[in-house]
C-alpha positions in Angstrom: 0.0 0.0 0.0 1.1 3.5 -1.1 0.2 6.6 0.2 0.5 10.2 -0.8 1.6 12.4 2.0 0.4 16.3 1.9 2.9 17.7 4.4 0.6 20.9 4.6 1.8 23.2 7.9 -1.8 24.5 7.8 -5.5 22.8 8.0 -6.0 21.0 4.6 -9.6 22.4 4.9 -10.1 25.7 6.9 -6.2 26.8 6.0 -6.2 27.7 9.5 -2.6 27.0 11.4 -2.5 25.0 14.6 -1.8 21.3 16.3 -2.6 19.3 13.0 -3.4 15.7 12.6 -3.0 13.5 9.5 -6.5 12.5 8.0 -7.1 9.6 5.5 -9.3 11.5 2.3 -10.0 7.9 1.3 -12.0 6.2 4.1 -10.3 3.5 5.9 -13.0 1.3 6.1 -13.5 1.2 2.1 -9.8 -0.7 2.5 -8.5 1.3 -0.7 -5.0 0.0 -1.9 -3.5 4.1 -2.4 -4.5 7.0 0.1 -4.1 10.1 0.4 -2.7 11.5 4.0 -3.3 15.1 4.4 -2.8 17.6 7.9 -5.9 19.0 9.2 -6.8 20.6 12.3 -9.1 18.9 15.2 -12.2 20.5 15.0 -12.4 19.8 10.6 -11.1 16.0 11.8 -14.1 15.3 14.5 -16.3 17.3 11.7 -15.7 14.9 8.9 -15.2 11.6 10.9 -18.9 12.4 12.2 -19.8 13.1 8.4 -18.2 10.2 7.2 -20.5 7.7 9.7 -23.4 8.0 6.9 -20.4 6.4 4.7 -19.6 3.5 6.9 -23.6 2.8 7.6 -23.5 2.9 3.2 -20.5 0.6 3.7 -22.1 -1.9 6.2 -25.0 -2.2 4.3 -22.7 -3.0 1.2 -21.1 -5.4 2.9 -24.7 -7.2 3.9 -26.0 -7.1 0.6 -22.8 -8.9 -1.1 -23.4 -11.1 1.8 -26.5 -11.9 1.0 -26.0 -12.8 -2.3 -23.1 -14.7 -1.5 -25.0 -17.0 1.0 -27.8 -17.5 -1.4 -25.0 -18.2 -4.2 -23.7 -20.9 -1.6 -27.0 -22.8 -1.0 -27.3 -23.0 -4.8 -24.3 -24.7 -4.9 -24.9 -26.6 -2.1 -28.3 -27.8 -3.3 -26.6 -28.7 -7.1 -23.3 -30.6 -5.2 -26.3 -32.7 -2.9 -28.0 -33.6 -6.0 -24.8 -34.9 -7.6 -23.6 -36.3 -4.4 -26.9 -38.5 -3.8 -27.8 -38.4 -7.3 -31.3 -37.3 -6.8 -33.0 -34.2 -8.6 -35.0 -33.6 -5.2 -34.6 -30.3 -4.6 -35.2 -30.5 -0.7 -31.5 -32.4 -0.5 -28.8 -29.9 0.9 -26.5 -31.4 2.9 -25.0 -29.0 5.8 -20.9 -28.7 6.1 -20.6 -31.9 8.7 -22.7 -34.0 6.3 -21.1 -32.9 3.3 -17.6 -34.0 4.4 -18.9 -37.4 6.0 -20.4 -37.6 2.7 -17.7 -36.8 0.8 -15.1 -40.0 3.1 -18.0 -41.6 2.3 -17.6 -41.5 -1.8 -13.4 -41.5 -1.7 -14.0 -44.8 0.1 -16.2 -46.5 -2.3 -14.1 -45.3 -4.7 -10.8 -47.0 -3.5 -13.1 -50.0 -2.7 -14.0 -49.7 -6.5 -10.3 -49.7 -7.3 -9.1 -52.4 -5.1 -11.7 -54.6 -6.8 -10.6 -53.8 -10.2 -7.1 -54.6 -8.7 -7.7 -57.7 -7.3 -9.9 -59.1 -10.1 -6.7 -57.8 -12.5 -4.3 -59.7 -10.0 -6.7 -62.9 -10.3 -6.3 -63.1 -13.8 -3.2 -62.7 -14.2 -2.3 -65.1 -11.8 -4.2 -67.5 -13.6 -3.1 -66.9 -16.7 0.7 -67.6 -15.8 -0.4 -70.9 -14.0 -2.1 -71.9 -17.1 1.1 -70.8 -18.9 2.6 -72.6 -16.1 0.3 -75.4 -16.8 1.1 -75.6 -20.3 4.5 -75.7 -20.2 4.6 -78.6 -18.1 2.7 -80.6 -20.9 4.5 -79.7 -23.4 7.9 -81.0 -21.6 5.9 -84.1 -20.7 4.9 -84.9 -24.2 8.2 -84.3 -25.2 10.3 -86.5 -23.2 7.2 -88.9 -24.1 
């Protein structure tokens, strides 16, 4: 974060000399990345702090709204991940956090069950397939000492 120092010896705002304070013109609370740091003088400071409350309350409210959306945004998603989790289009299906993770064990296990399986069943064939090479072998050095 930059910021632009005024190094004003008077008020920014009345011009009026004095015991100055540095003021941010952008308000903190908007979190800007630059700023603008400039000397003013107590009274102008409490004066425009005050003023600026109408901008925080504008903030807050802001801040609610984009919350709003994002929690509605959320169960959305939650409701379309339940539905591809149970595989059901019922819409009453939302899962909460807890649920969604035993849930979620829950498919990586079957899963690796599914795998092991697969591996296994590979394994088995193989296996059988070299003992009837195995098998195979044998006869043909049996018929040949015959």
């Amino acid at each position: 974060m930059s910021n632009i120092i005024l190094n004003n010896t008077e008020c920014f705002i009345c011009n009026k000399p004095g015991s100055l304070t540095q003021h941010h013109m952008i308000p903190q609370h908007i979190q800007p990345k630059n700023n603008v740091l400039a000397n003013i003088c107590e009274p102008c400071h409490k004066r425009i702090n005050s003023d600026d409350i109408a901008g925080m309350f504008a903030h807050a409210y802001k801040l609610q709204s984009s919350t709003e959306k994002l929690t509605k945004e959320a169960r959305i998603l939650c409701t379309i991940m339940s539905r591809w989790m149970t595989g059901s289009d019922d819409p009453n299906i939302i899962y909460d956090q807890e649920t969604w993770l035993a849930k979620a064990k829950e498919r990586r296990l079957e899963k690796a069950k599914e795998i092991l399986e697969r591996m296994n069943k590979r394994k088995e064939k193989l296996f059988s397939q070299k003992l009837a090479d195995a098998d195979m072998e044998d006869n043909n050095g049996q018929t040949k000492e015959n």
